[in-house]
C-alpha positions in Angstrom: 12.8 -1.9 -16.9 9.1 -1.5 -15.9 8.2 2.3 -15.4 8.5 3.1 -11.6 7.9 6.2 -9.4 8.5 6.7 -6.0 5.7 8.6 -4.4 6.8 10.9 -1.0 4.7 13.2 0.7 5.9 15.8 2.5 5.3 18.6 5.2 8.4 20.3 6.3 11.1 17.9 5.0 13.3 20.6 3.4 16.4 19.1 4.9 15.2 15.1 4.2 13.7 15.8 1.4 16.9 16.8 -0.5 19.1 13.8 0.8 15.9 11.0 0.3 15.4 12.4 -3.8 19.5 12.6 -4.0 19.9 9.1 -2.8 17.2 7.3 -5.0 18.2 8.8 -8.1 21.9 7.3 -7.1 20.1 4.0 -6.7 17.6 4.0 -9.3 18.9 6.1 -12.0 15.7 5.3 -14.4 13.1 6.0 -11.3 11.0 8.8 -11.2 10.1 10.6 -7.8 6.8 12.4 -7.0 6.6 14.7 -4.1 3.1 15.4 -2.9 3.9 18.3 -0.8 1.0 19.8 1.7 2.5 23.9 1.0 4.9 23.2 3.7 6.2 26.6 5.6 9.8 25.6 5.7 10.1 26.1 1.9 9.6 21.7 1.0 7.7 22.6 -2.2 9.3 25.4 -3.7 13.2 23.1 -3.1 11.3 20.3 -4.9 9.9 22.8 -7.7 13.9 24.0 -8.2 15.1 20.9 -8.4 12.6 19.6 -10.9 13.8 22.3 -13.2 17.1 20.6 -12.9 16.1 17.5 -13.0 12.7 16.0 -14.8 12.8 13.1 -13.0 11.9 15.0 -10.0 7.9 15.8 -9.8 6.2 17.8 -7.5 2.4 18.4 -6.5 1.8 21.0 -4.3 -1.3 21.1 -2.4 -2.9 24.2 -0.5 -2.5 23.1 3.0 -1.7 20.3 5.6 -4.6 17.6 4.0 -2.9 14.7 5.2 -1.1 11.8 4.5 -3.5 9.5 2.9 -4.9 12.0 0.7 -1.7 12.9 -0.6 -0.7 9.8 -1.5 -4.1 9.4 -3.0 -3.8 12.1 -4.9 -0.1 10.4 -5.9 -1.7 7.3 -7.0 -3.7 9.2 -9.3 -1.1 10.8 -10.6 0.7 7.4 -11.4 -2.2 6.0 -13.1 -3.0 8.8 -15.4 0.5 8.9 -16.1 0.9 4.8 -17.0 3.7 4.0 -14.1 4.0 -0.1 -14.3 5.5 0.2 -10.1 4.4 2.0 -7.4 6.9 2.7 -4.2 5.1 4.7 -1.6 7.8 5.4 1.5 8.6 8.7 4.2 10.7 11.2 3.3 12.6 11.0 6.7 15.0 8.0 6.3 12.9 5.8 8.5 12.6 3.9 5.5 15.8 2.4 4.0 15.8 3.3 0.0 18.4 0.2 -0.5 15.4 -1.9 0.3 13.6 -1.0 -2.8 15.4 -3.3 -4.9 14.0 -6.2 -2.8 10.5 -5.7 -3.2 11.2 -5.2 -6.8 12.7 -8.4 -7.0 9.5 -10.4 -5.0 6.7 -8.2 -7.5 7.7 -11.0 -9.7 5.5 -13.1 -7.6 3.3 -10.4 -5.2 1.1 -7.7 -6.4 1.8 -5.7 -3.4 5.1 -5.6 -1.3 4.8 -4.4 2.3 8.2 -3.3 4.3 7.4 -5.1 7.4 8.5 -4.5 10.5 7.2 -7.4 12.7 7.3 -10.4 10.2 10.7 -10.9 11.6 10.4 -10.4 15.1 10.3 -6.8 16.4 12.3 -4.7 14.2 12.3 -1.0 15.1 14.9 1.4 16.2 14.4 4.8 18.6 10.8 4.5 19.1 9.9 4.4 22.5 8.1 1.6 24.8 4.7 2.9 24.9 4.8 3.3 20.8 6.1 0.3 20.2 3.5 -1.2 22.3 0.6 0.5 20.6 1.8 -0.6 16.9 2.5 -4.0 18.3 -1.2 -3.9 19.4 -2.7 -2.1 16.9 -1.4 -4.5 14.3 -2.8 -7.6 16.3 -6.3 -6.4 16.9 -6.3 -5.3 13.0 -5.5 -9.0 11.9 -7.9 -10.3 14.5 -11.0 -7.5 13.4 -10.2 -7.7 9.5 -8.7 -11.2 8.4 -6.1 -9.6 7.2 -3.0 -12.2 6.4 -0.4 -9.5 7.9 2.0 -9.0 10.6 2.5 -5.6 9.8 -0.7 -3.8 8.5 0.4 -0.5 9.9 3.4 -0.1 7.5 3.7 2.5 5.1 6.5 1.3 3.0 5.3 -0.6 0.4 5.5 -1.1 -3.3 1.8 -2.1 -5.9 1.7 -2.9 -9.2 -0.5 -0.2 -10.9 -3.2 -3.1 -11.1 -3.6 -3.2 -7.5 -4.3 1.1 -7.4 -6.8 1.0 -10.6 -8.9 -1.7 -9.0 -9.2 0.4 -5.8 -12.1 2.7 -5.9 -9.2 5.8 -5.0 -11.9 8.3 -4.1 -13.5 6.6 -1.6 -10.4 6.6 0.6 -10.4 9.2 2.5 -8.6 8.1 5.8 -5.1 8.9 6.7 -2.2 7.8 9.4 -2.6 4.0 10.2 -6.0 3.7 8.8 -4.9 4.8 5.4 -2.6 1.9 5.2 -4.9 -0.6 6.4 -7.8 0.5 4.5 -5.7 0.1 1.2 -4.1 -3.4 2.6 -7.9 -4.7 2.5 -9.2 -3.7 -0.3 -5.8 -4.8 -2.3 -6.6 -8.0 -0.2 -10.4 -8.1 -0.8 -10.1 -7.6 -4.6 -8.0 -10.6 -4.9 -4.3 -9.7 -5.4 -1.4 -11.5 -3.5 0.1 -9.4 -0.5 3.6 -9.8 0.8 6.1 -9.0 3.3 9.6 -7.9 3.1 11.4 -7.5 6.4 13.0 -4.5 7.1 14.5 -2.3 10.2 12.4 0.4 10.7 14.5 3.7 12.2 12.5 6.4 13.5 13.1 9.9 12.3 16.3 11.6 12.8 15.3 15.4 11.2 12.4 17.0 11.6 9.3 16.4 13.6 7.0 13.2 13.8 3.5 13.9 12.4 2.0 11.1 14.8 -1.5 12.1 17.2 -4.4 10.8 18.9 -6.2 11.8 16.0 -4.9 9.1 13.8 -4.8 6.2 16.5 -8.7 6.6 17.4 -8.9 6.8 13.2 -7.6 2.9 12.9 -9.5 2.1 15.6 -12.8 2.4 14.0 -11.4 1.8 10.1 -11.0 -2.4 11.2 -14.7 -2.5 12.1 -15.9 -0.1 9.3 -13.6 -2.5 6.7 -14.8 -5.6 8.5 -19.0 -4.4 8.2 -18.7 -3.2 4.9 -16.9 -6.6 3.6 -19.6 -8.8 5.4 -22.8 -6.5 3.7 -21.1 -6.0 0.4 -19.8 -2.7 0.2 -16.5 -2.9 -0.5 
């Protein structure tokens, strides 16, 4: 069994947060779980801290405010690294992201470096979002292809397992986007640096508990990551 961790950030997922690190441990008995929580007010980080005590399978980084998504799953894949983890599983802690389907993008690493849970390589499969987001992911995932070369459906996705190759080949502190960009940005430069991207259909269900962290902010940030990517890989700055 190749050394895994599950990387989860957090901002006031006290009542996920619990079920999601219960349920994988079922699953994955030998996994590890990292929490990269952002000092959440609902009390996230010190749960995590408690149950780390009880468990050391259970990790926990707490941060000193709301950085962001990206970042803390930067700061995650650091962690990994130093820490010589073979597998990388990045997911939500909110149960849009099935756990079960872990153990089928461990089964296609065998012949991918990086695994994306995709929700549009199979048709259109999302539950509970509404039109008009829908719409915009559909689109957004489209004009990312179209901008970046990118060989996806589903760029946008941020469930997704790497092979700790993929991370140490990815210059970590230049990233610095977060939301949709994030994931794009660390599609590319996976892509750019040669390693084999694939994607593993799954139903995406949109959060039941808690709130959704999506804004303007992070749509108008995707927007201009494609043509950034795309300028920097035709002038050789990647």
């Amino acid at each position: 069994m190749k050394k895994t961790i599950v990387i989860i950030p957090t901002y006031n997922e006290l009542t996920n947060v619990q079920k999601i690190v219960h349920d994988l441990l079922e699953l994955y008995p030998d996994f590890h779980i990292l929490i990269v929580d952002d000092n959440s007010p609902d009390g996230t980080g010190k749960r995590v801290r408690e149950m780390g005590e009880q468990d050391n399978r259970i990790q926990l980084i707490e941060r000193e405010g709301k950085l962001g998504l990206g970042t803390a799953y930067v700061k995650g894949f650091q962690y990994a690294i130093k820490n010589d983890y073979d597998i990388i599983v990045q997911m939500d802690a909110d149960y849009s992201h099935d756990p079960n389907e872990i153990k089928t993008f461990l089964n296609m690493l065998r012949n991918c470096d990086v695994v994306i849970g995709s929700r549009y390589v199979s048709g259109v499969n999302v539950i509970n979002w509404p039109m008009a987001r829908l719409l915009l992911s559909w689109f957004a995932n489209k004009y990312t292809k179209v901008i970046t070369g990118l060989p996806l459906q589903d760029s946008t996705g941020g469930f997704k397992c790497f092979k700790k190759e993929v991370l140490q080949s990815i210059k970590l502190d230049r990233i610095g986007s977060n939301g949709y960009a994030f994931q794009i940005e660390m599609n590319f430069y996976a892509w750019k640096n040669g390693y084999k991207l694939c994607e593993s259909p799954i139903i995406f269900t949109d959060r039941v508990e808690g709130d959704s962290k999506m804004s303007k902010k992070i749509v108008y940030e995707a927007v201009f990551m494609v043509w950034k990517l795309r300028f920097r890989s035709i002038f050789g700055l990647l």
